[in-house]
C-alpha positions in Angstrom: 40.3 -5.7 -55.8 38.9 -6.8 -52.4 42.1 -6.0 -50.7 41.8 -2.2 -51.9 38.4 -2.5 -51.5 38.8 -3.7 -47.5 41.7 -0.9 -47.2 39.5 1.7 -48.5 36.3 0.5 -46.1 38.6 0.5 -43.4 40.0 4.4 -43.6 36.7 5.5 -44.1 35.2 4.1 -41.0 37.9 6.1 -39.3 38.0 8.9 -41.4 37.4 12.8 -40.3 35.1 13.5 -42.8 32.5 10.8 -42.4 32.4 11.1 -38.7 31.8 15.4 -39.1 28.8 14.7 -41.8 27.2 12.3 -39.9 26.8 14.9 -37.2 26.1 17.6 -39.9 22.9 15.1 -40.2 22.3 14.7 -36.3 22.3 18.6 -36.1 20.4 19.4 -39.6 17.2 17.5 -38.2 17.9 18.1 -34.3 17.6 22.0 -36.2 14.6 21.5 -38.4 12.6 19.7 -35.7 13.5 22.9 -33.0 12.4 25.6 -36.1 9.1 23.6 -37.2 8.0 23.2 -33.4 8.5 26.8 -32.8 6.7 28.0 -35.4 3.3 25.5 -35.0 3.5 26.4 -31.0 3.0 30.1 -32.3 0.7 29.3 -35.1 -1.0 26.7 -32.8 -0.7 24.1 -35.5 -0.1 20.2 -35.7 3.3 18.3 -36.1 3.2 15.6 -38.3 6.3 12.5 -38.7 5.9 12.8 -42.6 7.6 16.6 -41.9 10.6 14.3 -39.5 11.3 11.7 -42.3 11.0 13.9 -45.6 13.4 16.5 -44.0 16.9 14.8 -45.0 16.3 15.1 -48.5 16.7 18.8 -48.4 20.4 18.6 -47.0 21.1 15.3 -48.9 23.4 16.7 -52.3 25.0 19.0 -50.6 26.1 16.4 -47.6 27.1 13.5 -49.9 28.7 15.9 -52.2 30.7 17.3 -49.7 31.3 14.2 -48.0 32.7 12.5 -51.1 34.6 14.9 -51.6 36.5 15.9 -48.8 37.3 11.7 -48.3 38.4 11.3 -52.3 40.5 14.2 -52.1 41.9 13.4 -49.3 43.2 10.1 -50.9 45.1 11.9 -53.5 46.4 14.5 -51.1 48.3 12.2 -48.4 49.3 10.0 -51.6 47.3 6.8 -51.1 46.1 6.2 -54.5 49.4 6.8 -56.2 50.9 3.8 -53.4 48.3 2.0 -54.1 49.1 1.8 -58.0 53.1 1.6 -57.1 52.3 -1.4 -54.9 50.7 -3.5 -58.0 46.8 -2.8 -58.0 45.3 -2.3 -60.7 43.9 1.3 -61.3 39.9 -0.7 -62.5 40.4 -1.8 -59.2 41.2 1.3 -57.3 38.8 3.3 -59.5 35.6 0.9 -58.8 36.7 0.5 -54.4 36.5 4.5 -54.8 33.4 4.2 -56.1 31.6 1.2 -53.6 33.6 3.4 -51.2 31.6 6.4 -51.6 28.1 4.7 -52.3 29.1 3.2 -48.9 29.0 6.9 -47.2 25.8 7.7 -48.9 24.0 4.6 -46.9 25.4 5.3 -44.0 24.5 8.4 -44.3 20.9 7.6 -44.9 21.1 4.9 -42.1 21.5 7.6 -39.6 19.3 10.1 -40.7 16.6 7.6 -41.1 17.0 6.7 -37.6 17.3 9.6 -36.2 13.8 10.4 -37.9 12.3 7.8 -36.6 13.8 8.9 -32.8 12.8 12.3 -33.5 9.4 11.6 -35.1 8.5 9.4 -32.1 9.6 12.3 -29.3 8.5 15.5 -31.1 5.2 14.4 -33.1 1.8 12.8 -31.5 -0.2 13.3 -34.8 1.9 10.4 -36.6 2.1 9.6 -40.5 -0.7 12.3 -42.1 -0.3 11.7 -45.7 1.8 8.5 -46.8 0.9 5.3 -45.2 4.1 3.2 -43.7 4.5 1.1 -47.1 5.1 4.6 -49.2 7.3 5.7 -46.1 9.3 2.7 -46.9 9.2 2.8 -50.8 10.5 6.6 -49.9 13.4 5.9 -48.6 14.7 3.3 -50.2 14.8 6.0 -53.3 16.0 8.1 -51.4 19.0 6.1 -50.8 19.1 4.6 -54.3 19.1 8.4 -55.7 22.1 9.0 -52.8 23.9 6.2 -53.6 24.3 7.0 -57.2 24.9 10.8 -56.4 28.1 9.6 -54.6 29.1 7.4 -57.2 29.1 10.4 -59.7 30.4 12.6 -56.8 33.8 10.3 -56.8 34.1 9.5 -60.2 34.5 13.1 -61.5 36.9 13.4 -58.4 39.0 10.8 -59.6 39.1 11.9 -62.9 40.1 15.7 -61.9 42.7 13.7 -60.1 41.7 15.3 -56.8 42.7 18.7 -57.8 41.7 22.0 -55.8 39.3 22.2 -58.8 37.6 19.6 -57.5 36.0 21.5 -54.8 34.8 24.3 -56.8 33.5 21.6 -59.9 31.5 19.3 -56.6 29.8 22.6 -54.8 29.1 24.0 -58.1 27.0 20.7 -59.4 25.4 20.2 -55.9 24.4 23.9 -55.9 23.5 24.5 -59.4 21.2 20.5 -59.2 19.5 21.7 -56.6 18.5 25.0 -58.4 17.6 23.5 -61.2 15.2 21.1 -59.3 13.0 24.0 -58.3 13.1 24.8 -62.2 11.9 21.8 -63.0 9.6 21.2 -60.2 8.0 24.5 -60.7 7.4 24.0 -64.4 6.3 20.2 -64.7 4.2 21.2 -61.2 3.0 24.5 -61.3 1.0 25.5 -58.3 -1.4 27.0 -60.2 -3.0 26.1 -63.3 -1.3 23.3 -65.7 2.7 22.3 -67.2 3.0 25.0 -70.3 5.9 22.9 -71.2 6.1 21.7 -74.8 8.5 20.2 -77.4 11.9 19.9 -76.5 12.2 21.0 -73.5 9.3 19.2 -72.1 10.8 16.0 -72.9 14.0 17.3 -71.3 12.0 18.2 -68.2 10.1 15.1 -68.1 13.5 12.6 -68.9 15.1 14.9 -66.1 12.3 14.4 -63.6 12.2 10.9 -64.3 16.0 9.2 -64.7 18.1 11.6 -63.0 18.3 10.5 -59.0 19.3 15.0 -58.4 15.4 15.3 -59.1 14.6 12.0 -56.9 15.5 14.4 -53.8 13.4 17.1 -54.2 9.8 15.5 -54.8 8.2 12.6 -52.9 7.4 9.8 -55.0 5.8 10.3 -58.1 7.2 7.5 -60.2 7.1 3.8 -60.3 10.0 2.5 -58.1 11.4 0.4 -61.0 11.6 4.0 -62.7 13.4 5.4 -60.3 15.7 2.0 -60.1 16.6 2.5 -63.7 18.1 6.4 -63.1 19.7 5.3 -60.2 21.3 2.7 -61.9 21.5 4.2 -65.1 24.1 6.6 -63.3 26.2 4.6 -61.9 26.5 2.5 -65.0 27.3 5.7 -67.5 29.9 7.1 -63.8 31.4 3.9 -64.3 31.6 3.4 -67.7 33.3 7.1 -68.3 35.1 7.4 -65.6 36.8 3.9 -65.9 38.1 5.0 -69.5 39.5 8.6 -68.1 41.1 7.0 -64.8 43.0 4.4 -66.8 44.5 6.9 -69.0 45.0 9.4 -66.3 48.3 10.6 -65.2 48.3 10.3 -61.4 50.8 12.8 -59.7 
């Protein structure tokens, strides 16, 4: 296990993919900061660093979706995971190092964007934190890379189990895309901007259970749980991505 495991952790710190999303990040907020300072210079209005540090969660599916994906696919494509099986590991092993392996990118990931935030937020702001004090800046992100780190987890293991298959790209865009419409659903019903949730029955308790264990949803809100919450959907779905994609994998046919 910790020999795949050290293989795997090595090609990614070397691999294409990582290196390209990581500046997909540096850009994304170099971007956002340039837009939101244009606008307030026209508008005359005040730049706050809660605006710097909540802007990654916007791009954050989409980026560790991708980025899973383009590294797990790759691993079928040049034949790495099919030597690795020929050369005696065992496939729990080289399903779970996948898996570490792409909770791994989502930290990184976060690492940089957090820092970057914090550069960013100490060039381009001078009105500092305006509505969360540095202990809820804090609890923020460490959600925020909870919720990542299990997104990436169920990013790889459905790209294991599709056995890295050209249908893998369409499957990974399609749930990035569709999780983060359905996020403004969600948002927009349990929060209306006006007036009060009409939700009831069913698909209240849908809404609220999706709002509350699923780490898609932790992206799109700040905070509105208690972390231990959030801790149990985060682990909750690495636990079931685990669980499910353990028994597929070891009854998989690898080409």
């Amino acid at each position: 296990m910790f020999k795949v495991l050290y293989a795997d952790t090595r090609k990614l710190f070397f691999h294409k993919g990582l290196r390209e999303c990581l500046v997909a990040v540096l850009l994304y907020l170099l971007a956002y900061v340039a837009v939101i300072k244009l606008v307030l210079f026209f508008v005359d209005g005040e730049f706050y660093a809660d605006d710097v540090y909540t802007a990654y969660a916007g791009l954050a599916v989409l980026l560790i979706s991708g980025c899973t994906l383009v590294s797990t696919v790759s691993d079928y494509d040049d034949g790495c995971i099919r030597n690795k099986l020929i050369s005696g590991a065992g496939r729990p092993a080289v399903f779970l190092s996948a898996l570490i392996t792409g909770g791994t990118q989502a930290v990184l990931l976060s690492m940089a964007a957090f820092i970057e935030s914090l550069i960013l937020a100490g060039i381009f702001t001078k009105g500092g934190l305006m509505t969360m004090t540095v202990e809820e800046l804090a609890d923020y992100w460490l959600i925020n890379t909870m919720a990542c780190v299990a997104i990436a987890v169920f990013s790889t293991m459905l790209i294991m189990i599709l056995g890295g298959k050209k249908v893998s790209y369409i499957v990974g865009i399609a749930l990035a895309v569709g999780f983060n419409i359905f996020n403004m659903e969600v948002n927009d019903k349990l929060y209306p901007t006006q007036g009060s949730c009409t939700l009831s029955g069913f698909k209240l308790t849908l809404y609220n259970f999706y709002d509350r264990f699923v780490p898609y949803s932790y992206l799109s809100m700040r905070p509105h749980h208690s972390t231990l919450t959030y801790l149990t959907g985060a682990a909750g779905m690495i636990v079931v991505s685990v669980i499910i994609g353990m028994i597929i994998f070891n009854n998989k046919e690898i080409q």
